[in-house]
C-alpha positions as CSV (number, residue, x, y, z in Angstrom):
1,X,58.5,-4.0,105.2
2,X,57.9,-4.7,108.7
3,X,57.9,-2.3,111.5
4,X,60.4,-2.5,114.5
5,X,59.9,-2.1,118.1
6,X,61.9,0.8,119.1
7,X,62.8,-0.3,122.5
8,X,64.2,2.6,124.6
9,X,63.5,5.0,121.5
10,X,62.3,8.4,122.9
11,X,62.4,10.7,120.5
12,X,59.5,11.1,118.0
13,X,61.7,11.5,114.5
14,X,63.8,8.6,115.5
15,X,61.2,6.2,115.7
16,X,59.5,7.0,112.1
17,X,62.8,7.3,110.2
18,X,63.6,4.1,111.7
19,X,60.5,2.4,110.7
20,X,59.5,1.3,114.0
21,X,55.9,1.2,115.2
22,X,54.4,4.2,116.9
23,X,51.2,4.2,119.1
24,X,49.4,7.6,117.0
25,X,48.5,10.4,119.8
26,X,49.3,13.2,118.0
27,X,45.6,14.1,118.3
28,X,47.2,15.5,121.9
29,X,48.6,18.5,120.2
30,X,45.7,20.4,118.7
31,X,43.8,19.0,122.2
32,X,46.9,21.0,124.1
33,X,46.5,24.3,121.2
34,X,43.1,24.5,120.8
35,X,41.1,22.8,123.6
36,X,43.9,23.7,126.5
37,X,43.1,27.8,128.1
38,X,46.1,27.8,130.1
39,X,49.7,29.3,129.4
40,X,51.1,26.2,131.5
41,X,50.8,22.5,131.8
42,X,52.1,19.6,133.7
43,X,52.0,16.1,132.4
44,X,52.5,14.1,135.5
45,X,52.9,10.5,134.5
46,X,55.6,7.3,136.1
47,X,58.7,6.6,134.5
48,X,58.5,5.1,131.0
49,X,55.2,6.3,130.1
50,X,56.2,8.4,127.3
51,X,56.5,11.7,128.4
52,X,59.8,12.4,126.6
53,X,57.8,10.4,123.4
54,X,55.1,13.2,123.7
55,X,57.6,16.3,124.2
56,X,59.6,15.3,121.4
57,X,56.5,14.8,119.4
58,X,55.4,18.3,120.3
59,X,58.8,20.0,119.3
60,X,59.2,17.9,115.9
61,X,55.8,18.8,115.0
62,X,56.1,22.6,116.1
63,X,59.5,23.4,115.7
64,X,60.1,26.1,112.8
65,X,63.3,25.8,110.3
66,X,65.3,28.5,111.3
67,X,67.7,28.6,108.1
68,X,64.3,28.4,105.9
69,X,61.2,29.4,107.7
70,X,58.1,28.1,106.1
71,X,59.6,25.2,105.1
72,X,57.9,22.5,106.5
73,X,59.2,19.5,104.5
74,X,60.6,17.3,107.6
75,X,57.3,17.7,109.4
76,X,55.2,16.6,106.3
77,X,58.1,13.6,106.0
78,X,57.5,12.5,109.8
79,X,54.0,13.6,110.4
80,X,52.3,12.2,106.7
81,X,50.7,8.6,108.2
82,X,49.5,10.4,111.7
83,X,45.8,11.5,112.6
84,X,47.1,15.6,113.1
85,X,48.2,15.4,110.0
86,X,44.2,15.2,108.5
87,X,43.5,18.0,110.4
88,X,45.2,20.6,107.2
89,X,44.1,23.5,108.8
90,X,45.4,22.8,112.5
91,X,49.0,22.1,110.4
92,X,48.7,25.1,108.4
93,X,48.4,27.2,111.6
94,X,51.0,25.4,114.0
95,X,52.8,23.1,111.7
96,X,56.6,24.2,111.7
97,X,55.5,27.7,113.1
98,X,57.4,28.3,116.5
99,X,61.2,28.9,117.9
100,X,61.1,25.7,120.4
101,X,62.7,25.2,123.2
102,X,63.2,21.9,124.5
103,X,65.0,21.0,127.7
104,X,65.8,17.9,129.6
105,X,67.7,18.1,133.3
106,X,67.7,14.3,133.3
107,X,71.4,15.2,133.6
108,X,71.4,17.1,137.1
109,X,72.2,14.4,139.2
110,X,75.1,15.3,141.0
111,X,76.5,13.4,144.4
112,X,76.9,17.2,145.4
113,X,76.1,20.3,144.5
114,X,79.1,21.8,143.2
115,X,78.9,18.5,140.8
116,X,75.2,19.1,139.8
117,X,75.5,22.7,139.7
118,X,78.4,22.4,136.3
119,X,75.9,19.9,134.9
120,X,73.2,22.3,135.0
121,X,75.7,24.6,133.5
122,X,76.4,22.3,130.4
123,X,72.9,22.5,129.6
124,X,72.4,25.8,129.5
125,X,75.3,26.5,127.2
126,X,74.9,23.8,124.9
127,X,70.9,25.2,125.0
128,X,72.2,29.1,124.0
129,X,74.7,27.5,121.6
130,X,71.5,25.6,119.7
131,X,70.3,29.4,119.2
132,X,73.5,30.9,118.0
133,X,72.3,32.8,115.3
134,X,71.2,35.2,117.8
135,X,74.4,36.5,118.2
136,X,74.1,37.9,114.9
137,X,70.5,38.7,115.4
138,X,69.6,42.5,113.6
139,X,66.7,42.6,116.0
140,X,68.3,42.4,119.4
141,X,70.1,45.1,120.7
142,X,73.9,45.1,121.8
143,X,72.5,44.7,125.1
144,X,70.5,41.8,124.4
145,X,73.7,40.0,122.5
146,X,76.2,40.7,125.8
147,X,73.3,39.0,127.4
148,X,73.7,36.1,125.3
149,X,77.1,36.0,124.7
150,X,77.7,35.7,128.4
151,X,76.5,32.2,128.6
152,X,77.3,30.9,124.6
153,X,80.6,31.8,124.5
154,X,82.2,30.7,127.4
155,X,81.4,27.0,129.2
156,X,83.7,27.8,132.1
157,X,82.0,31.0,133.3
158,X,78.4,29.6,133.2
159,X,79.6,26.5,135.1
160,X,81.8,28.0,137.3
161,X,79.6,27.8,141.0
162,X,80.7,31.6,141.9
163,X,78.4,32.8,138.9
164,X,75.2,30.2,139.7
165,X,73.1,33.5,139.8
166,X,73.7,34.1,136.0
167,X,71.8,30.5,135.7
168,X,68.4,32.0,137.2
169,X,67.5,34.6,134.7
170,X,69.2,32.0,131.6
171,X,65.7,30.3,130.4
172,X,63.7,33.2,130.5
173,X,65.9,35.8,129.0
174,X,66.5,33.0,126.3
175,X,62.6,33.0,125.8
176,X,62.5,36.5,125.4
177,X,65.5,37.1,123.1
178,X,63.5,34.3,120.8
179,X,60.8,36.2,121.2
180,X,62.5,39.4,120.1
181,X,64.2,38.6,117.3
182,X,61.1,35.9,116.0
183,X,58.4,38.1,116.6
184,X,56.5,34.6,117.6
185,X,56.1,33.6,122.1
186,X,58.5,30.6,121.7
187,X,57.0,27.0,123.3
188,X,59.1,25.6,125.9
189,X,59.0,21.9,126.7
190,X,61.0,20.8,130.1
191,X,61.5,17.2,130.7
192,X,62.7,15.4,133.7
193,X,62.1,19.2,135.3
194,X,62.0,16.9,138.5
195,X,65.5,15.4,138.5
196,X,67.4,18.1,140.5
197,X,65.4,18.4,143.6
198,X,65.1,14.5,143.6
199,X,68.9,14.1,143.6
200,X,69.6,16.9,145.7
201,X,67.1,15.3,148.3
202,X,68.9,12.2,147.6
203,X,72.6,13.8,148.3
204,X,72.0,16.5,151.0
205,X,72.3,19.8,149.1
206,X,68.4,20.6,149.0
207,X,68.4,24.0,150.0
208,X,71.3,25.1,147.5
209,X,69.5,23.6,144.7
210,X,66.0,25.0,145.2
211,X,68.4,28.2,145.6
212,X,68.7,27.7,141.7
213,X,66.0,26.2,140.6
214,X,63.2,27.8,142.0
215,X,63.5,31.0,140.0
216,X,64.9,29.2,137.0
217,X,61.8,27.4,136.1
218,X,59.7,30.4,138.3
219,X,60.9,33.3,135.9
220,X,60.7,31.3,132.6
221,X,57.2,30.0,133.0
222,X,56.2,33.3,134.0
């Protein structure tokens, strides 16, 4: 059967169940594990240059199955025809191995900040909700679930401006409850980390958003 062009495709899984042709850099990964000393990177690149592409790539090919760790069928599914996938002792060490986070605020791009500020909020709280099984986590303390609660139960109160401050501390406690109750350092992947200062340049609310920001991305990358 032919392959496709997947035009505007941008996540990784999409384009191989769909059949559609895929330009094979997953070579990148064990280059970013194994070659790569640092604790942070930055993939600076224009638009449509496949940055999402190569996030995605990295969270389909790391990501662990949370209802059934060590199972590692939808990786082998996806990953079977690709160059890392030759490399069995690379997959046997990272393959399916690590809580992910993966975060995109393409979204933040409110006309003003009260706007951008509740769609900031909506990520975060549909982010918690992806890990909802922490709730119920036997490994985090009561303290650690009010923590969590606070944002994955209620929409309103995260994205309610009068409680932006909650936002700051949201990624990295979320990294360190994963941590916690995993016993693994969760990966975390931000796309379009750039968006909010942009459109807050853009739309006059600078100083209110870097306010936010700052020690959002500051305490999580920590």
């Amino acid at each position: 059967m032919l392959k496709s062009i997947g035009i505007g495709a941008e996540l990784f899984h999409e384009l191989i169940e769909s059949n559609c042709y895929y330009v094979d850099k997953t070579p990148f990964i064990r280059t970013v594990f194994k070659e790569n000393k640092a604790d942070v990177m930055l993939f600076t690149r224009p638009g449509r240059f496949g940055k999402t592409l190569t996030l995605s790539t990295f969270y389909d090919f790391l990501s662990l199955n949370i209802e059934n760790p060590g199972d590692v069928s939808l990786q082998e599914k996806w990953f079977k025809n690709t160059k890392i996938f030759e490399d069995r002792e690379f997959c046997s060490e990272y393959m399916g191995k690590f809580p992910v986070i993966f975060i995109s605020l393409k979204a933040v791009s409110g006309s003003d900040f009260t706007g951008a500020y509740e769609q900031f909020g909506s990520i975060i709280f549909n982010l918690y909700n992806s890990f909802n099984y922490l709730s119920d986590s036997p490994k985090l303390s009561d303290t650690d679930k009010k923590i969590f609660n606070k944002i994955a139960t209620d929409e309103n109160f995260i994205c309610n401006v009068a409680n932006k401050y909650y936002i700051t501390d949201s990624l990295s406690s979320l990294l360190r409850l994963l941590h916690k109750h995993h016993g693994i350092k969760p990966v975390l992947l931000i796309d379009e980390y750039d968006v909010p200062i942009a459109m807050a340049v853009q739309n006059g609310y600078c100083l209110e958003m870097l306010d936010i920001i700052s020690p959002f991305l500051s305490n999580a990358l920590k």
